[in-house]
C-alpha positions in Angstrom: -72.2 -12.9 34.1 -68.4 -12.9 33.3 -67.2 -11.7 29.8 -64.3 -13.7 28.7 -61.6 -11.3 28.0 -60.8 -10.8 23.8 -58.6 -12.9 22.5 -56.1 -12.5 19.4 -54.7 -15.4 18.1 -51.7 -15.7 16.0 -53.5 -16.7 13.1 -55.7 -14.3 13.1 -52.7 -11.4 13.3 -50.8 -13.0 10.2 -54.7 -13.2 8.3 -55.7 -9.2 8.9 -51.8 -8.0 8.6 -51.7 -9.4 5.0 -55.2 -8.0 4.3 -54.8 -4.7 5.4 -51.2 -4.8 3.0 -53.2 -6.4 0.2 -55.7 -3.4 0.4 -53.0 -1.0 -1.1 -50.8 -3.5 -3.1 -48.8 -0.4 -4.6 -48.1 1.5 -1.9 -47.0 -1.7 -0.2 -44.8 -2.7 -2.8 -43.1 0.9 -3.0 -42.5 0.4 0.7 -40.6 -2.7 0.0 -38.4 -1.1 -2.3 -35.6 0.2 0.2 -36.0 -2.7 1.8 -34.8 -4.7 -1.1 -32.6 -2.4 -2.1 -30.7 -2.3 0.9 -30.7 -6.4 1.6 -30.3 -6.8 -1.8 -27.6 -4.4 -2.0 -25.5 -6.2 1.1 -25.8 -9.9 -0.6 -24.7 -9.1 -4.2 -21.6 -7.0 -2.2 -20.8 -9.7 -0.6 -21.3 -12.3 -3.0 -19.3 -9.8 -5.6 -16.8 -9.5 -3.3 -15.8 -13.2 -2.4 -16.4 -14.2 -6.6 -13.6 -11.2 -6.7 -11.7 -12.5 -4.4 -11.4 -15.5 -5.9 -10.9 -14.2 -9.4 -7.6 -12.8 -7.9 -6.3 -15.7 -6.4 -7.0 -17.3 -10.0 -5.0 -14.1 -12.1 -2.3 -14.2 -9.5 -0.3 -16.8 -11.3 2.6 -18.7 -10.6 4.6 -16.4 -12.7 3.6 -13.4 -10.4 4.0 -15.4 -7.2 7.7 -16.4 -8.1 9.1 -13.2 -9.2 11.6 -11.0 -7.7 13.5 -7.8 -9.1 16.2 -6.3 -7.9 17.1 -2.9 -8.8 20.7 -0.9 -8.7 20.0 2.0 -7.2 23.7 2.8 -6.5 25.3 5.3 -4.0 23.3 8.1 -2.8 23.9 11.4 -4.1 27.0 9.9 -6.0 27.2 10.2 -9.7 29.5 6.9 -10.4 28.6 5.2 -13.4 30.0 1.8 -11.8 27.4 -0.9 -11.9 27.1 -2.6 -8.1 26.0 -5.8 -9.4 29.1 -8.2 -9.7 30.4 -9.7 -12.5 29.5 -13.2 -11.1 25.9 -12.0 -10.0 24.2 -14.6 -11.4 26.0 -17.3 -10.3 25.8 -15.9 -6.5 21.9 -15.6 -6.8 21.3 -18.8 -8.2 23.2 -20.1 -4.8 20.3 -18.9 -3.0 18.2 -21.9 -2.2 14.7 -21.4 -3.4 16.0 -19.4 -6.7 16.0 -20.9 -10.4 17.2 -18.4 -12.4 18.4 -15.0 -11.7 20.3 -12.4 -13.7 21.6 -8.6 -15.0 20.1 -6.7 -17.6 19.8 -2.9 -18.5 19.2 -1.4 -21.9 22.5 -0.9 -23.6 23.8 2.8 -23.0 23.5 4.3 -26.7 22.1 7.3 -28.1 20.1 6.7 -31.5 21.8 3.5 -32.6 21.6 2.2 -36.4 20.5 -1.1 -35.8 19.3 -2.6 -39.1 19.3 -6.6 -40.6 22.3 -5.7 -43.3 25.1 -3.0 -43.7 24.0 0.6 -45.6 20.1 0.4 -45.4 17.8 2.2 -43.4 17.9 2.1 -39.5 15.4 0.6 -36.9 17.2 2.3 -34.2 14.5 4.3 -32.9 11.9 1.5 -32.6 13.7 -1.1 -31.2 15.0 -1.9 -27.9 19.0 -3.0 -27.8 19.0 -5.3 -24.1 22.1 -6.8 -22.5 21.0 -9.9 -20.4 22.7 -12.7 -18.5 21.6 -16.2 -20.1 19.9 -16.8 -16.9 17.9 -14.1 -17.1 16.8 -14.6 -20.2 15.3 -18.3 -18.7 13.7 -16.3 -15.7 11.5 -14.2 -18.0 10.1 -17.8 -19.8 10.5 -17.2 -23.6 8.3 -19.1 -25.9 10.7 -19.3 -28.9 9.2 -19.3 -32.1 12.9 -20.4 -33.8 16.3 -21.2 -32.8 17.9 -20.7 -29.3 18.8 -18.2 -26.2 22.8 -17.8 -25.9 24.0 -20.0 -23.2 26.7 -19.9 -20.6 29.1 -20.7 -23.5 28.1 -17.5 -24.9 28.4 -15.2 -22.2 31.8 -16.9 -21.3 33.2 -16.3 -24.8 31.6 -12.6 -25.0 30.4 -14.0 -28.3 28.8 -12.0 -30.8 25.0 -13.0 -30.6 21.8 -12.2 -30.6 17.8 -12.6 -29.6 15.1 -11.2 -31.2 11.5 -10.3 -30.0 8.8 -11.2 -32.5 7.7 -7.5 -33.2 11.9 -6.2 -33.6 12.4 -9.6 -36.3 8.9 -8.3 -37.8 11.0 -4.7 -38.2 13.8 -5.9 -39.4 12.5 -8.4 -41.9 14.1 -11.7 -40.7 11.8 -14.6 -40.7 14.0 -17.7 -41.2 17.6 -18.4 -39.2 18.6 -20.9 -41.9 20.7 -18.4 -43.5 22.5 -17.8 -40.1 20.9 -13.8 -40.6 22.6 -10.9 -38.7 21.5 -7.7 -37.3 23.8 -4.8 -37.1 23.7 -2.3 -34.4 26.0 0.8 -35.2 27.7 -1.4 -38.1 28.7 -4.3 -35.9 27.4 -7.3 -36.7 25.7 -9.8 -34.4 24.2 -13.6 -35.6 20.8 -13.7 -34.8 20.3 -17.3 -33.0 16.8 -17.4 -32.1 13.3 -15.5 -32.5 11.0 -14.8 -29.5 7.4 -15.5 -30.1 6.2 -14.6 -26.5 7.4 -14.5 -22.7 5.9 -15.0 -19.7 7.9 -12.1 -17.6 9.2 -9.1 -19.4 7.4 -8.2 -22.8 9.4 -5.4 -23.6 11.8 -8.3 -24.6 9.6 -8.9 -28.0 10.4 -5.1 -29.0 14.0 -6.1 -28.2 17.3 -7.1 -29.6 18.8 -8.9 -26.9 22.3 -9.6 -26.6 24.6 -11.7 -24.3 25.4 -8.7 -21.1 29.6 -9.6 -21.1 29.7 -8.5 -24.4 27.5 -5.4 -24.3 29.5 -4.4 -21.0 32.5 -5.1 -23.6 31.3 -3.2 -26.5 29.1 -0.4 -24.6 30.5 -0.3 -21.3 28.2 -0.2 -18.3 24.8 1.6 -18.0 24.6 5.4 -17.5 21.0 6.8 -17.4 19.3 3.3 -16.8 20.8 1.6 -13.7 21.1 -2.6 -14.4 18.7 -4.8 -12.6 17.9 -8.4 -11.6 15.2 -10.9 -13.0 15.0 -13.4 -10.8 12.8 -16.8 -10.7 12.1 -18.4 -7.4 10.4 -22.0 -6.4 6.3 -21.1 -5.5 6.5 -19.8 -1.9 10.0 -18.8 -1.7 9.8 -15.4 -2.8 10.0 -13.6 0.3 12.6 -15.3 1.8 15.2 -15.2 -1.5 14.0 -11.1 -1.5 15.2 -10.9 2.4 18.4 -12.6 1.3 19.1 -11.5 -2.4 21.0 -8.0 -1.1 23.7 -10.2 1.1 24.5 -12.7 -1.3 25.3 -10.0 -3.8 27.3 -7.7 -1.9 27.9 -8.8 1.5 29.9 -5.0 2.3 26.8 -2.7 1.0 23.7 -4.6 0.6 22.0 -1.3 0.9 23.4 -0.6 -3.0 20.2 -2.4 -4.1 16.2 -2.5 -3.7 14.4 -5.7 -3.7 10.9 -6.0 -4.5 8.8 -9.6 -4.7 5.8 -9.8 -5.4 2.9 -9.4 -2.5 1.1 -12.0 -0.6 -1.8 -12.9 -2.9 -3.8 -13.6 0.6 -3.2 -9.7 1.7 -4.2 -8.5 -1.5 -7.3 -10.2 -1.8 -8.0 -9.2 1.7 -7.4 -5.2 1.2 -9.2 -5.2 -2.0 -11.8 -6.8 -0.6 -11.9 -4.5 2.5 -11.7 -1.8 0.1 -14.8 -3.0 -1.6 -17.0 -3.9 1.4 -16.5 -0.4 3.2 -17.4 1.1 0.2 -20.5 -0.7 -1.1 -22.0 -1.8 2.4 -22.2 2.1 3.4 -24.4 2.2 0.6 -26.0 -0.9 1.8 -26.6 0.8 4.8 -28.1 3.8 3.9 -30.6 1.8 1.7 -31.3 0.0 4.9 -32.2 3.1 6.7 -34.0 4.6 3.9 -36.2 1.2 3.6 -36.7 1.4 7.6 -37.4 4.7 7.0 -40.3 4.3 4.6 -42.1 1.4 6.7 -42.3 3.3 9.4 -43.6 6.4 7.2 -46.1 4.0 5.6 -47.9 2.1 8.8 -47.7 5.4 10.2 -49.9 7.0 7.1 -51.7 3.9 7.3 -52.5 4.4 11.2 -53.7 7.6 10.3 -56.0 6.8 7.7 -57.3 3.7 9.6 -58.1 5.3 12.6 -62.1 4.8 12.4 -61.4 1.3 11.7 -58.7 1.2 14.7 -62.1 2.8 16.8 -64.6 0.0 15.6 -62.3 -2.9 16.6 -61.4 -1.2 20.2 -65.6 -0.5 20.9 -66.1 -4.2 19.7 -63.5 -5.8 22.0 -59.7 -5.3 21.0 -57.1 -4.5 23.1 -54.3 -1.7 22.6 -51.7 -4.6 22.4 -53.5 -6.6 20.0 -53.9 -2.9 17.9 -50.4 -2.8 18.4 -49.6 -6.5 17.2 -51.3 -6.1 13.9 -49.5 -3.4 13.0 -46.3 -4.8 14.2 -46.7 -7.2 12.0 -48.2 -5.5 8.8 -44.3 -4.0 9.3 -42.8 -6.9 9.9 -44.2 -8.8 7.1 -43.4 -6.0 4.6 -39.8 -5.7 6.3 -39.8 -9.9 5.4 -40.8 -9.7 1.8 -38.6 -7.1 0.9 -35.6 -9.0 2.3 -36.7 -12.3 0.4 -37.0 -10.4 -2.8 -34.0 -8.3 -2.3 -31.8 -11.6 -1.3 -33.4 -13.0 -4.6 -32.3 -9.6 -6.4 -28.5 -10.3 -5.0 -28.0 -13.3 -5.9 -29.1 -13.0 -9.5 -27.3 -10.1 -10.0 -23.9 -12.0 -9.0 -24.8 -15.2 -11.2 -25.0 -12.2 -14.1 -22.2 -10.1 -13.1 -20.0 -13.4 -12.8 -21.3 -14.8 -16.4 -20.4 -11.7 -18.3 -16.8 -11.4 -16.9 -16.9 -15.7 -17.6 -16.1 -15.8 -13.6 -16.8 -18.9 -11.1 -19.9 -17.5 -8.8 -18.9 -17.7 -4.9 -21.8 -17.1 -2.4 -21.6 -17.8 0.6 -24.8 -19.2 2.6 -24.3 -17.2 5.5 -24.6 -14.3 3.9 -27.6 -15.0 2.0 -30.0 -17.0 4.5 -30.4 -14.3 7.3 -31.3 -11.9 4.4 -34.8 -12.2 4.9 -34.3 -12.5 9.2 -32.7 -8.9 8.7 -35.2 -7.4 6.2 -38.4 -9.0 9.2 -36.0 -7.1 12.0 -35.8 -3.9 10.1 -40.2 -3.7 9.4 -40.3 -5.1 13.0 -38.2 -2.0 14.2 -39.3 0.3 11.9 -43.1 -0.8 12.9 -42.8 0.2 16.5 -43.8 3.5 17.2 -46.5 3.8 14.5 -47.9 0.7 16.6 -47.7 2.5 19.4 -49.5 5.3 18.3 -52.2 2.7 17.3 -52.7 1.3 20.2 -52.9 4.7 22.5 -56.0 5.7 20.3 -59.3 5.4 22.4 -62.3 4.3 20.4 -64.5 7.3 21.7 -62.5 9.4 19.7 -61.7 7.5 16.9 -65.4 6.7 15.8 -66.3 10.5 16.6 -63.8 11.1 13.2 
């Protein structure tokens, strides 16, 4: 009479996997934990990461994409007080197609002015900035006036006599009206104050500033000593590396190497180091929860050979196979492996939504990254499962029910 051979069907391997799990709940669920941890860990990096990403494309503003400074760095190892930029360096700049404003300033060269809002009282000079500026540059740094005007052309031809306050230096100085066409007087010489600056959008130091027309500080002061002048200048949105590669030339043609450029970087590259930055750092400790996860499956079905083994006996005397010993315990892993991805992808994703809602960010996840989650937490208890399944199903029932 033939036997027919055992059979094991798939049903049957999913039915006694989750049973055998269900029998120690706790230890099961601790075994999940670096499992989820590590899945988790890799979806909220990456989800983290592109919601970063994005948060910098969002603070890099137009302002910050369209700015160039140059800066007079002067002969090397001379000590000429000369300034390089040319008297006419604003209008040479502005030539540069892609530029909309562009011009000098430097802080004026004086030591401990008396700057104060009338003749014979008490001096400001030590908090506030005194700033020679081209009228152009004044419009690169976008002033939000609060009253009056910014000197002109007109001005700055004329070497008039003029000034700009910043909010917090007309604060100091006690002038909050222009109707009585105020003055403020820096070393006794008097300048009409024409307009207040509530805010800018380049250059801030400007509020703690008096700012005067640059032809008549160079005038008055004579050219800057200890603070080399530099350049503001404002370009169209994408032109700022081009005008930077040009800016030097259309200055001065016969020592472009007098000055250092700088525009402001690629908003694409930055977001693509930081975010390098971030994912080398954060999915090596991805990683190593991985491990420690695969780690503690394999530790687990292991124990839980062990401590099965008369049971492993009884099911080899009545029938089973060493593969289908091996297939239930491939799959008590493997299950284990698959719930702790699923909850650790849950885990991720909530704790982006929450970072991103406290900082009032956009959430960006992207569904690549979270769908195989759970694939890659089944292939970790899969591979983690495979030599305590082995070990399993070498046991021979004679010696297993002796225990």
């Amino acid at each position: 009479m033939l036997i027919a051979p055992s059979r094991f069907r798939l049903g049957d391997v999913i039915e006694e996997s989750v049973a055998g799990l269900l029998q120690r709940p706790m230890r099961s669920a601790l075994t999940m934990l670096g499992t989820m941890l590590g899945v988790g860990s890799f979806v909220a990096v990456l989800g983290l990461t592109a919601t970063a990403g994005g948060q910098i494309d969002k603070r890099f503003t137009e302002l910050a994409a369209t700015e160039v400074t140059v800066a007079d760095v002067g002969v090397a190892g001379a000590n000429d007080p000369t300034m390089s930029f040319p008297a006419n360096a604003a209008s040479r700049v502005e030539s540069i197609n892609g530029v909309v404003h562009g011009g000098r300033w430097w802080p004026v060269p004086l030591d401990h002015p008396a700057v104060s809002s009338a003749p014979g009282i008490s001096s400001h000079g030590g908090e506030l900035q005194i700033l020679a500026m081209d009228p152009s540059t004044v419009e690169a740094a976008r002033p939000v006036l609060r009253l009056g005007r910014t000197f002109d052309t007109f001005h700055a031809d004329r070497h008039e006599k003029v000034a700009v306050l910043g909010s917090v230096a007309a604060s100091n100085l006690g002038i909050y009206r222009l109707d009585g066409n105020p003055a403020v007087f820096i070393d006794g010489t008097p300048f009409t104050v024409i307009g207040i600056i509530d805010d800018t959008g380049r250059m801030p130091d400007m509020l703690f500033g008096v700012i005067i027309p640059a032809s008549t500080a160079y005038d008055l002061y004579g050219p800057p000593t200890e603070q080399r002048a530099q350049m503001l200048l404002e370009t169209r949105l994408g032109a700022a590396s081009v005008v930077a590669d040009q800016v030097s030339l259309a200055l001065r043609p016969d020592a472009p190497d007098l000055f250092k450029v700088t525009a402001a970087p690629d908003p694409k590259a930055l977001r693509s180091k930081i975010g390098g930055d971030l994912d080398v750092l954060f999915l090596t400790l991805a990683s190593i929860s991985l491990i420690i996860g695969a780690i503690g499956i394999a530790n687990t079905t292991l124990v839980a050979v062990l401590e099965r083994t008369h049971e492993i006996g009884l099911r080899r005397a009545l029938g089973a196979r060493p593969r289908h010993i091996a297939a239930q315990f491939l799959t008590e892993s493997t299950v284990l492996g698959l719930l702790g991805g699923m909850i650790g992808a849950a885990a991720g994703i909530t704790v982006v939504v929450i970072a991103a809602l406290v900082q009032g960010w956009t959430p960006l996840l992207q569904t690549w990254a979270v769908a195989p989650a759970p694939v890659a937490g089944a292939l970790i208890g899969l591979l983690a499962g495979v030599y305590p399944a082995q070990r399993a199903a070498r046991i021979e029932p004679v010696e297993a029910l002796r225990r």
